[in-house]
C-alpha positions in Angstrom: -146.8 -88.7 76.1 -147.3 -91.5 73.6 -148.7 -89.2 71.3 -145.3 -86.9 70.8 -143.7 -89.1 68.2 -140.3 -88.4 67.1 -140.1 -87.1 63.5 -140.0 -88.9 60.5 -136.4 -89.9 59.8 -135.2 -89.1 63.2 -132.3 -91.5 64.8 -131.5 -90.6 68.6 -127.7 -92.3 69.9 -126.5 -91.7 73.6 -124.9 -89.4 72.7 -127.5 -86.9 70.8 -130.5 -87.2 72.4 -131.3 -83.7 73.2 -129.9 -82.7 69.8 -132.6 -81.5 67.1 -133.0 -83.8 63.8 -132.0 -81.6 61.1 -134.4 -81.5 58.1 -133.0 -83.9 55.0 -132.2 -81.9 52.1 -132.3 -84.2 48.7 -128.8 -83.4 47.0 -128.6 -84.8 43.4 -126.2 -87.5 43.1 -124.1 -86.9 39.6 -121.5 -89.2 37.7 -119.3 -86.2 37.9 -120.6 -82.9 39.7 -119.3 -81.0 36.6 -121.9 -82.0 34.3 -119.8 -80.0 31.6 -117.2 -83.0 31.4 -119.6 -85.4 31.1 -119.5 -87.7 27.7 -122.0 -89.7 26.2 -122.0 -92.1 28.5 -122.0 -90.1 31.8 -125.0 -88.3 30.4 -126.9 -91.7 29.9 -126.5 -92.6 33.1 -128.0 -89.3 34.7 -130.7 -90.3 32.6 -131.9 -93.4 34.1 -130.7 -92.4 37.9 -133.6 -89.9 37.0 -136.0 -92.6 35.7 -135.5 -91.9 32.0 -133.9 -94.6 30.9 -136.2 -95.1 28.0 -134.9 -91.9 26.4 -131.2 -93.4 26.7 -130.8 -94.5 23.4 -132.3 -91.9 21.4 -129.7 -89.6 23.7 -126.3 -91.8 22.4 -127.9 -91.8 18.8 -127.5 -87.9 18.8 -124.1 -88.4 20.7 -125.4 -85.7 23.2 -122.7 -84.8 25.8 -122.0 -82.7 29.0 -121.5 -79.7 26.7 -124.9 -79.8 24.9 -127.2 -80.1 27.5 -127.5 -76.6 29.0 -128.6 -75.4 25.4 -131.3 -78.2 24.8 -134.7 -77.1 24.2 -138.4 -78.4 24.2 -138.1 -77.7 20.5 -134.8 -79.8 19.8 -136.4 -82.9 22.2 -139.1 -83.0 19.8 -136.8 -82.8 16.6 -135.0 -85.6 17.7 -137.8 -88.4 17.8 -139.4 -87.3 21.6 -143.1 -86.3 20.8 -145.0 -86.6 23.5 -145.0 -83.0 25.6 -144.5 -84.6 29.3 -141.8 -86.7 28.3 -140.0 -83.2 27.1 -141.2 -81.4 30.3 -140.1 -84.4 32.6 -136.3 -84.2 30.8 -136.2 -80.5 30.4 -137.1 -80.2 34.6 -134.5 -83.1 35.7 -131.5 -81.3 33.2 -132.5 -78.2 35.2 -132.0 -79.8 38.2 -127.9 -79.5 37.8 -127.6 -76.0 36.9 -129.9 -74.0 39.4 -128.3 -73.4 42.3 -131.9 -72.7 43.9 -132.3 -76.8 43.8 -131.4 -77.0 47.1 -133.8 -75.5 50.3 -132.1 -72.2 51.1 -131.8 -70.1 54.6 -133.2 -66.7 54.6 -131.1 -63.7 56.8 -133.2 -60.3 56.8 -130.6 -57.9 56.3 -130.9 -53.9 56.8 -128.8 -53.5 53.3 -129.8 -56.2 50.8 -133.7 -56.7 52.2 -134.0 -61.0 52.7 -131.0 -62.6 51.5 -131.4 -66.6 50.5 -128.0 -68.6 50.6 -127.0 -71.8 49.8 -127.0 -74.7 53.2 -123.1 -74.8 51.9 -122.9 -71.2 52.9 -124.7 -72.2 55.9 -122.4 -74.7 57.1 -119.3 -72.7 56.5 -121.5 -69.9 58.2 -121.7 -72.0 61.4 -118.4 -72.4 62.6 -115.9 -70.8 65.2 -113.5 -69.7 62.6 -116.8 -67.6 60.7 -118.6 -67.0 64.0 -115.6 -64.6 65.2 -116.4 -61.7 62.8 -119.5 -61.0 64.7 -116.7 -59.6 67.2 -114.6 -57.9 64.6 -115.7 -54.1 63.9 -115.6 -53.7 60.0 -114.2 -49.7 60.8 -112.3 -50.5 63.9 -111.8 -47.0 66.0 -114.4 -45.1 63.3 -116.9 -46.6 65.7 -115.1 -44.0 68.5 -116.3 -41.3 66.1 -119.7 -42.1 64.0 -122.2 -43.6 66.9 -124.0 -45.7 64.3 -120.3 -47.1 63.0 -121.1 -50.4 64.8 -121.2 -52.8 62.3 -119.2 -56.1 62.2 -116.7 -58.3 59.6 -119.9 -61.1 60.2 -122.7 -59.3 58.3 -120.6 -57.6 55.8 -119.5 -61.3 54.9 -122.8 -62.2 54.6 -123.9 -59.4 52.3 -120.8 -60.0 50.1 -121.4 -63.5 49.2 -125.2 -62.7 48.6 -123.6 -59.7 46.3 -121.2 -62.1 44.8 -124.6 -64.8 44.2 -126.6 -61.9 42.5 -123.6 -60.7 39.9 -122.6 -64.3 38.6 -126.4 -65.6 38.5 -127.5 -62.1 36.4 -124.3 -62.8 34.0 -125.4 -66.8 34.0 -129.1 -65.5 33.3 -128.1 -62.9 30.6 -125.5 -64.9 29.2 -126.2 -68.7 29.1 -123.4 -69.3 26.3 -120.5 -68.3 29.1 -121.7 -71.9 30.4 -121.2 -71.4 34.2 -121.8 -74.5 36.2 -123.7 -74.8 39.4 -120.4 -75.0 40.8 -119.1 -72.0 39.4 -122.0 -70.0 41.2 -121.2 -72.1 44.8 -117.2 -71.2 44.6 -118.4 -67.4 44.1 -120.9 -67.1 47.2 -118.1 -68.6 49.3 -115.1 -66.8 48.1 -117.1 -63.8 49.0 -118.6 -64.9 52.0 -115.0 -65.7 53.5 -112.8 -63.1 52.0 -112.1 -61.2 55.1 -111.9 -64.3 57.7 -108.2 -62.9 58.3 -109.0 -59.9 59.5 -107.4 -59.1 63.1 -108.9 -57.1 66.2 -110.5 -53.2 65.0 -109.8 -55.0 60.8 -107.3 -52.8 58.9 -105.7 -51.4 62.2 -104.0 -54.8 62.9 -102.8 -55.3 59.4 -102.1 -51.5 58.6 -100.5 -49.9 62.3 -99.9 -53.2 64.8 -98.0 -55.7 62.7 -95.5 -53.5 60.8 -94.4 -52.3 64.1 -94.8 -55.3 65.8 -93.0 -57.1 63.6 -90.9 -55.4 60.7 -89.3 -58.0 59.3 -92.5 -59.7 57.9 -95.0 -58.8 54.7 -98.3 -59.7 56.3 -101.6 -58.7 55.3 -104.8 -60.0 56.2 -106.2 -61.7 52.6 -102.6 -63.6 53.5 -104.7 -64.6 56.7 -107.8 -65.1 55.0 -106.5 -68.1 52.8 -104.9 -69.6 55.9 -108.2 -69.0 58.1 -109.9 -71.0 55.1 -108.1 -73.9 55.1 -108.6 -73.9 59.0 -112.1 -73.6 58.8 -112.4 -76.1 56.4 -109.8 -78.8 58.1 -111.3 -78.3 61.1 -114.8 -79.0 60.5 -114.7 -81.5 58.6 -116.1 -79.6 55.4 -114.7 -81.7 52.5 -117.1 -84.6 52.4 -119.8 -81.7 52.7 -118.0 -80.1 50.2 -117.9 -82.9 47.6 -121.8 -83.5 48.6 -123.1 -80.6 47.4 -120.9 -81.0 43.9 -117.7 -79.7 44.5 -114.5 -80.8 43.1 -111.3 -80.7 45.3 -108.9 -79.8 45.5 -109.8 -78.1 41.9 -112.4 -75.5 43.8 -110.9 -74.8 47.3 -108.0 -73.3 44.9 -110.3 -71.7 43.0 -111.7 -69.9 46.0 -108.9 -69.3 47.4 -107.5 -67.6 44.0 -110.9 -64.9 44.3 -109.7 -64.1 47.4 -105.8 -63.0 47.1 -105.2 -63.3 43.4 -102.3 -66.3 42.0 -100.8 -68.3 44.6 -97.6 -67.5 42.9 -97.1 -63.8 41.5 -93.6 -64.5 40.8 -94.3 -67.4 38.2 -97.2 -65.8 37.4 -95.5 -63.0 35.6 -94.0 -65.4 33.2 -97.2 -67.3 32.8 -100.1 -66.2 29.9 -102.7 -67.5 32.9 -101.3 -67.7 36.2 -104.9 -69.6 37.8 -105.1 -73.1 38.7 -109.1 -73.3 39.9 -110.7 -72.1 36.7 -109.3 -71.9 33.0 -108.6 -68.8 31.2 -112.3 -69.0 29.2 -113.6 -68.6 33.2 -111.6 -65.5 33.6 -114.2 -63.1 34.1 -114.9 -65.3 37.3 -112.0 -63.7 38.8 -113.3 -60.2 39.1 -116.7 -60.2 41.0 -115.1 -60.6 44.7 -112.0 -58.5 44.0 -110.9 -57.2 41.1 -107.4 -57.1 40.8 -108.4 -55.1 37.3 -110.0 -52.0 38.1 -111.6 -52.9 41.4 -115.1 -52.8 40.8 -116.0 -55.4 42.9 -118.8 -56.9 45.3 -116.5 -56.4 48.3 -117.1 -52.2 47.4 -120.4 -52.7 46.7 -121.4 -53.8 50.2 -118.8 -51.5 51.9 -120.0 -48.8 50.4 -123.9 -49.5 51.0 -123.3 -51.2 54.5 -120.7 -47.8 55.6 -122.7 -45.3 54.4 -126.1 -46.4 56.1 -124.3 -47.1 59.4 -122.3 -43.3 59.1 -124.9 -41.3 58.3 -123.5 -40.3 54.7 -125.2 -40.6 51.7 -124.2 -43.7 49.2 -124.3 -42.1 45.5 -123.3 -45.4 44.0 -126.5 -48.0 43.2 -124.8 -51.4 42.5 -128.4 -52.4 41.4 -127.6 -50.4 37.9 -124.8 -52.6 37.3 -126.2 -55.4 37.5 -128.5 -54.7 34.4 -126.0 -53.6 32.2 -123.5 -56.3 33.2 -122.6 -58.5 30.6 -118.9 -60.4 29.7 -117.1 -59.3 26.3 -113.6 -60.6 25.3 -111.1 -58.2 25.9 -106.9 -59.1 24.2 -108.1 -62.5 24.4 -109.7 -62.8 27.6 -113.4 -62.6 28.9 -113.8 -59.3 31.2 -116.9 -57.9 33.2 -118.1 -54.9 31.1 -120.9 -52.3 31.2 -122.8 -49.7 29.2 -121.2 -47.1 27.5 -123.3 -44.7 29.5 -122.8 -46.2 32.6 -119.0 -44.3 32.7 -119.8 -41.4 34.3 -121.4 -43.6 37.4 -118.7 -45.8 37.9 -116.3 -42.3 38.4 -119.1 -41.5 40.8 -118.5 -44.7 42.6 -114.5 -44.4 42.7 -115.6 -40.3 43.6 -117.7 -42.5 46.8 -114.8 -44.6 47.7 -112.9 -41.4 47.8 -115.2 -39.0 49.8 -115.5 -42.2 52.1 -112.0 -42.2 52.8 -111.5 -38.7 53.4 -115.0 -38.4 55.6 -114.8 -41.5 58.0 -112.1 -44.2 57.6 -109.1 -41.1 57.1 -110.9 -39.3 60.1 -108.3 -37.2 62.1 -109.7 -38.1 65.5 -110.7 -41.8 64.1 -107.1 -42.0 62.7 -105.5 -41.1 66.0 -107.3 -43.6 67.9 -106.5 -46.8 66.1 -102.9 -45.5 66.7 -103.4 -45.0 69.9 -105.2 -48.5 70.5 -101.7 -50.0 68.6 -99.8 -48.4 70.6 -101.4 -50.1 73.4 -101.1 -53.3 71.9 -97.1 -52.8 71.2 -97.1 -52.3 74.7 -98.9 -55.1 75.5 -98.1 -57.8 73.1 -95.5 -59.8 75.0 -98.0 -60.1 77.7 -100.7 -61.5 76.6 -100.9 -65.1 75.5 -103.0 -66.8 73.5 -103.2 -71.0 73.5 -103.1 -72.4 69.5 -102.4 -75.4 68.0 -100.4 -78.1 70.4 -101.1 -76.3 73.7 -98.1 -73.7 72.5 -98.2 -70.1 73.6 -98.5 -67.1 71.0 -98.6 -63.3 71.6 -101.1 -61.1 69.9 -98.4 -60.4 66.9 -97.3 -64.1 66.7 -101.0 -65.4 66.7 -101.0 -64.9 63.2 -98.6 -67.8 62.2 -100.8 -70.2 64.4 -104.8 -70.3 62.9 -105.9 -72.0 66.7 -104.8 -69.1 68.1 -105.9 -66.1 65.5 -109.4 -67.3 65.9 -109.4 -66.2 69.6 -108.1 -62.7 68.8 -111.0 -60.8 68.6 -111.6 -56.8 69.6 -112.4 -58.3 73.0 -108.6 -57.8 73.8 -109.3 -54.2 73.8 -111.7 -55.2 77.3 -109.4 -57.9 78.0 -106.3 -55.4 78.7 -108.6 -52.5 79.8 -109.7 -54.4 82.6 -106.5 -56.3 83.7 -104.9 -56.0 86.6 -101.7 -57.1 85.7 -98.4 -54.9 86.5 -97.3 -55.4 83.1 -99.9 -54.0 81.1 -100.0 -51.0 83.2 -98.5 -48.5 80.3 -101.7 -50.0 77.8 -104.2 -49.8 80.6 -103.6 -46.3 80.8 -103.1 -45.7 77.2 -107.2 -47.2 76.5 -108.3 -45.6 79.4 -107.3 -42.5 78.0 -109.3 -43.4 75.1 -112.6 -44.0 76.9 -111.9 -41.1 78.7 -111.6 -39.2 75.4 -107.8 -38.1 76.6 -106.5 -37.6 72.8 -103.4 -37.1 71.1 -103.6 -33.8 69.7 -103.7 -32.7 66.2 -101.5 -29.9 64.9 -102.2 -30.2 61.4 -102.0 -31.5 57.8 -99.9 -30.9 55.0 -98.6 -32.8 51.6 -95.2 -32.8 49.6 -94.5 -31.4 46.4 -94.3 -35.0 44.9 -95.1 -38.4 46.1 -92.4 -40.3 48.2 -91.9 -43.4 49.5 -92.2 -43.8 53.3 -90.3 -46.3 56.1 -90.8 -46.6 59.3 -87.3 -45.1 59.9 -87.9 -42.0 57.9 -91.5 -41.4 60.2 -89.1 -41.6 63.1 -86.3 -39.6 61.9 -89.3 -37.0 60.9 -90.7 -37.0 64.4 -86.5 -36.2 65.5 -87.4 -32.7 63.1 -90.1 -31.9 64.3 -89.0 -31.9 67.6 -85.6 -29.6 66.7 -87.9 -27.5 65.0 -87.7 -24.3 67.0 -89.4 -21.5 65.2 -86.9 -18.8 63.9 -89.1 -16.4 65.8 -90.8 -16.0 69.1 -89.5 -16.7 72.4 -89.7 -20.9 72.8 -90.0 -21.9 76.9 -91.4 -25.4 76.3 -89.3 -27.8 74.9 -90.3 -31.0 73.0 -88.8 -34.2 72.6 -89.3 -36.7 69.3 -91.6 -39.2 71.4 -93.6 -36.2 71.9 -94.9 -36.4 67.8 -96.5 -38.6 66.1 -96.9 -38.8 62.1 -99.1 -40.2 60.4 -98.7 -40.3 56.5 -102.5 -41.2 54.9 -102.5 -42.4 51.4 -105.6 -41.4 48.8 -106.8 -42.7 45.4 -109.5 -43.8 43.8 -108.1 -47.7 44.2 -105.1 -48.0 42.2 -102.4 -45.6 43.3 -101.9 -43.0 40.9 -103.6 -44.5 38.2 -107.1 -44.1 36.6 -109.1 -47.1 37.7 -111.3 -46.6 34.6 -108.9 -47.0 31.8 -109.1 -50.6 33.3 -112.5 -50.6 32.3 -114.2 -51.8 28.8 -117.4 -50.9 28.0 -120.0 -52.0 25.4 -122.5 -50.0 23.3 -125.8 -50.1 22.5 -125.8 -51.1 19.0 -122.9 -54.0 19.4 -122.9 -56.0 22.6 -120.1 -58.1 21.9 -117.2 -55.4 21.2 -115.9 -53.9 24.0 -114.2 -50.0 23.8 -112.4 -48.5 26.5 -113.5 -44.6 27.3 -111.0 -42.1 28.0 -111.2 -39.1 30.6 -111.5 -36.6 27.9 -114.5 -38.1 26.4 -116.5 -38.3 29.8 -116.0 -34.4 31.3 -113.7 -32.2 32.1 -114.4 -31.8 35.7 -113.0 -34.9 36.2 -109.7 -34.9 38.3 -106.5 -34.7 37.1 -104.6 -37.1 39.5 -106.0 -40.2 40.7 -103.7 -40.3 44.3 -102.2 -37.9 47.0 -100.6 -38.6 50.2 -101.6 -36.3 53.4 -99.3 -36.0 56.6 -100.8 -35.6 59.5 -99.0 -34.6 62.7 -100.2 -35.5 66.4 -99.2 -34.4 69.5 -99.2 -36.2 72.7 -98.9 -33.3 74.8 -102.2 -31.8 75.5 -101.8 -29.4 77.8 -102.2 -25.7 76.6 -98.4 -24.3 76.7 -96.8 -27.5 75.0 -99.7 -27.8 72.4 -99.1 -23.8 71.1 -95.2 -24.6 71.2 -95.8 -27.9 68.8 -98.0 -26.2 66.4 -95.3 -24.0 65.8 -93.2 -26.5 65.4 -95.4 -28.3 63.1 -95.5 -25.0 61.0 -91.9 -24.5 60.5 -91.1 -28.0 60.2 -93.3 -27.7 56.8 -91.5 -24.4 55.9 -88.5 -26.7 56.6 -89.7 -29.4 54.5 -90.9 -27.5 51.8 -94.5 -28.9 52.0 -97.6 -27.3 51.9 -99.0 -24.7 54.5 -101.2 -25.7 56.7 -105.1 -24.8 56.0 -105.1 -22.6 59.8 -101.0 -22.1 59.2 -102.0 -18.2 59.5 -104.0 -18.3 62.1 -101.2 -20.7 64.6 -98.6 -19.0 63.4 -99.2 -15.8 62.0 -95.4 -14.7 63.0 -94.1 -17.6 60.7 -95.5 -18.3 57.8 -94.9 -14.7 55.7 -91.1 -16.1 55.8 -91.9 -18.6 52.8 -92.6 -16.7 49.9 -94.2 -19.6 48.4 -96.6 -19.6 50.8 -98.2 -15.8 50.1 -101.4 -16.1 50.2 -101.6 -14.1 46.4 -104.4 -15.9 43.8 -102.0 -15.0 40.5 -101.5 -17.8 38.4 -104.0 -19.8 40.0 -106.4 -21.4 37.1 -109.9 -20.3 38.4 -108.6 -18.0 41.3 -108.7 -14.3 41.3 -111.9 -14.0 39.3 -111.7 -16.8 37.2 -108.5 -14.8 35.2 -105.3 -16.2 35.1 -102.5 -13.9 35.0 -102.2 -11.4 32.0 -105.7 -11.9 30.9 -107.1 -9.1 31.6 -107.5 -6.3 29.1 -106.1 -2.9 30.4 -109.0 -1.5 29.6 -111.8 -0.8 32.7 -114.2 -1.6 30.5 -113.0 -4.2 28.2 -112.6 -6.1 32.1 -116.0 -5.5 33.0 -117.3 -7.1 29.3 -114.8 -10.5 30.0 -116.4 -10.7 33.7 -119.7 -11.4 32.0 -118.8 -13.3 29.1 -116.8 -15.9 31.9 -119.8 -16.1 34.7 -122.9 -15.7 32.2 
């Protein structure tokens, strides 16, 4: 057994003998890790902790700083006094050596999406704790997964391909652009801003933050990137990452606040409206920094990228959108003062293709009516079960599933595994959600009667949804005998919010491009120039109404309901309105089912066009189609 020697390097305590030595990684040791405030005197001394000492002098005769050494060249050694070609080659490799990020030995994770990703052993660490460990048991769509079979994905891998995404965007600017002058530590904060930016997601993702906790608890503006900072700073704390931190050339607290900032935007939006740069990790010539993650501008981000390419192959639904393309045409151009993320001229009619994606996305699979229904349905069990469930944080103190969010302990253990955890109890008080998930499983759905939209967009409270669900339930057709009644708690509405990523606005004015001929000046492209198929309005908001009824009688008396509730309300008919209620809806003029005055309806005439003349008709038919 002699013969099995322990590796090189290898030191064995009590404690760690059956631990394996991990392999030493050689981290470059600078003055300061931001070689970019280094003066003439921290740049000397990199010199001779490489072994180039001799070239010190010849360095401070030139007065060579920080700033200058990304742009040095073989060329501009030799002009100042360094002939011989090694020398040159030996400097020129050890200055690379503090702006490649690649310096240090990298993991590689085969993912389905992005082929073999490489990332940094910072990433890595981060990678390997609890806190990052739990979005393996967080479903990035939540109850889609009850309707697309392939919808199985988790929070963990998306992660993963978002700070690889992040990685690729700021290295092709760095490549394409070496006079932006961004630092090894610039491309570091990146890949971790995007490889933690959803570490606050809660149990089935958006269905905590978007159904559970405004019911759960009203009084509170929560969302999950809120949870995401706090989750950081846990993670971090926790495992002791700051000296690791520091080791691979970070600067705290100077670049956790940076991160941080990618994530949820200023840490004050109050005083940042009266501030001309509201960020404290990175100055306003590092702006464009701030919109690879999430943009807060026009949100063409990373985050979409992935999403869209991760959803799409997991749903079964084609991804029109290659992010690949933008990458190559990415470059930064100053914009009012600031440096923004632009793209080609012709690249505008792709990126209304993406926001088009986001859209058909949306309406397709995370909007789903059944998919919709069932992450209600699972908060609904969890409003029923919150009080009972308790979840140990930080002290030994006790915390409910909508209280484990003040306590980062505690939110680390909520997981979708409280869906089995409450299915599977026996406990008399979670009786009512027991029933409500088995229901679920055993595909025993809410009901639903139909959609339908307002005449304009309104603003929506929990109170109005209930007062709405009181209507619906004292809607009693005007005709038609009505032998079932139905009480409010019998409804549910659900009010479903579209866009193309900025409410009502046009995500694309928010976008500059840049021309072939002039790469530095950035133009903004309006609608009109691009096609006028495009849409008109960038937003709607659908209602959907539920029942929870589902037997035969009380399901034909609530679509009735639902019908002249909208006649009622004065919203649109619903698409099968004739067909539930055929009895109904000819009582709403406004809802005739009459083409004239349509634009493109009724033979692509609008009303009055038409000559009188049979023949004349005829002629305009074929100049319109033809």
């Amino acid at each position: 057994m002699e013969n099995r020697k322990r590796p090189l390097g290898a030191v064995v305590t009590p404690n760690d003998s059956f631990k394996t030595p991990e392999k030493r990684v050689s981290v470059v040791r600078l003055p300061d890790p931001d070689y970019m405030r280094w003066g003439v005197e921290e740049t000397c001394r990199y010199l001779r902790e490489e072994g180039l000492g001799e070239w010190e002098d010849t360095f401070k005769a030139q007065k060579i700083t920080g700033v200058g050494l990304r742009d040095l060249k073989d060329a501009d050694l030799e002009k100042i006094g360094i002939k011989c070609l090694g020398d040159r080659l030996q400097i020129l490799h050890s200055l690379r050596k503090m702006w490649q990020i690649a310096a240090e030995a990298n993991k590689v994770f085969n993912d389905p999406i992005h082929g073999h990703v490489e990332l940094h052993p910072l990433l890595i660490k981060i990678i390997d704790t609890p806190q990052f460990q739990r979005l393996r048991n967080l479903k990035q769509l939540g109850g889609t997964y009850f309707v697309f079979p392939g919808a199985s994905h988790n929070r963990f891998e998306h992660c993963i391909g978002v700070g690889h995404l992040a990685g690729q965007l700021v290295q092709a600017l760095n490549n394409r652009q070496p006079d932006l002058v961004i630092s090894r530590r610039d491309i570091l904060c990146v890949q971790i801003a995007g490889l933690c930016h959803d570490l606050g997601h809660g149990p089935f993702s958006h269905m905590f933050d978007g159904k559970f906790i405004p019911k759960a608890r009203p009084g509170i503006s929560w969302k999950h990137e809120n949870a995401s900072l706090d989750m950081f700073d846990y993670l971090v704390k926790d495992n002791g990452l700051k000296p690791v931190m520091e080791q691979h050339g970070l600067v705290l607290p100077e670049d956790l606040d940076f991160i941080k900032e990618q994530i949820a935007g200023p840490p004050d939006t109050n005083a940042a409206q009266g501030q001309k740069w509201p960020y404290k990790g990175r100055s306003e010539d590092k702006s464009f920094l701030y919109e690879i993650v999430a943009n807060k501008r026009n949100g063409i981000d990373v985050d979409k990228w992935d999403y869209f390419a991760r959803d799409c192959y997991h749903l079964g639904i084609q991804n029109n959108f290659d992010y690949h393309r933008f990458l190559k045409f990415a470059r930064v151009c100053e914009v009012d003062g600031q440096k923004h993320i632009c793209t080609r001229d012709k690249e505008v009619g792709n990126l209304y293709d993406m926001f088009h994606t986001r859209n058909c996305l949306h309406r397709r699979a995370y909007q789903h009516k059944v998919g919709n229904i069932i992450e209600t349905m699972i908060a609904e069990a969890f409003l029923k079960a919150d009080k009972h469930i308790q979840i140990e944080g930080s002290g030994g103190k006790m915390f409910t599933l909508s209280t484990a969010i003040d306590d980062m302990e505690a939110y680390t253990k909520l997981t979708d595994h409280i869906f089995e955890q409450i299915l599977h109890s026996s406990s008399p008080e979670l009786a009512e959600s027991r029933q409500i998930l088995r229901n679920i499983i055993c595909r025993r759905l809410y009901k639903c009667l139909g959609q339908t939209q307002a005449d304009k967009p309104m603003s929506f409270t929990q109170e109005m949804i209930r007062s709405w669900e009181a209507d619906l339930a004292r809607s009693i057709p005007q005709s038609g005998a009505q032998d079932v009644r139905l009480q409010p708690e019998d409804f549910v509405v659900n009010v479903i919010f579209m866009d193309y990523g900025m409410k009502e606005k046009n995500p694309i004015n928010n976008v500059r491009f840049y021309c072939k001929d002039d790469l530095t000046t950035a133009i903004q492209i309006r609608k009109n120039q691009v096609s006028k198929l495009l849409p008109e309005q960038f937003a709607e908001q659908l209602i959907r109404v539920y029942c929870k009824k589902t037997d035969d009688r009380s399901l034909e008396a609530a679509k009735k309901h639902f019908v002249q509730w909208c006649m009622n309300m004065n919203f649109s008919k619903p698409q099968d309105g004739d067909i539930i209620a055929p009895e109904l809806t000819p009582l709403k003029a406004s809802w005739s089912n009459s083409n004239e005055g349509e634009d493109g309806e009724g033979g692509g005439f609008r009303k009055g066009n038409c000559a009188s003349v049979n023949g004349q008709k005829r002629a305009k038919v074929h100049l319109d189609f033809n």
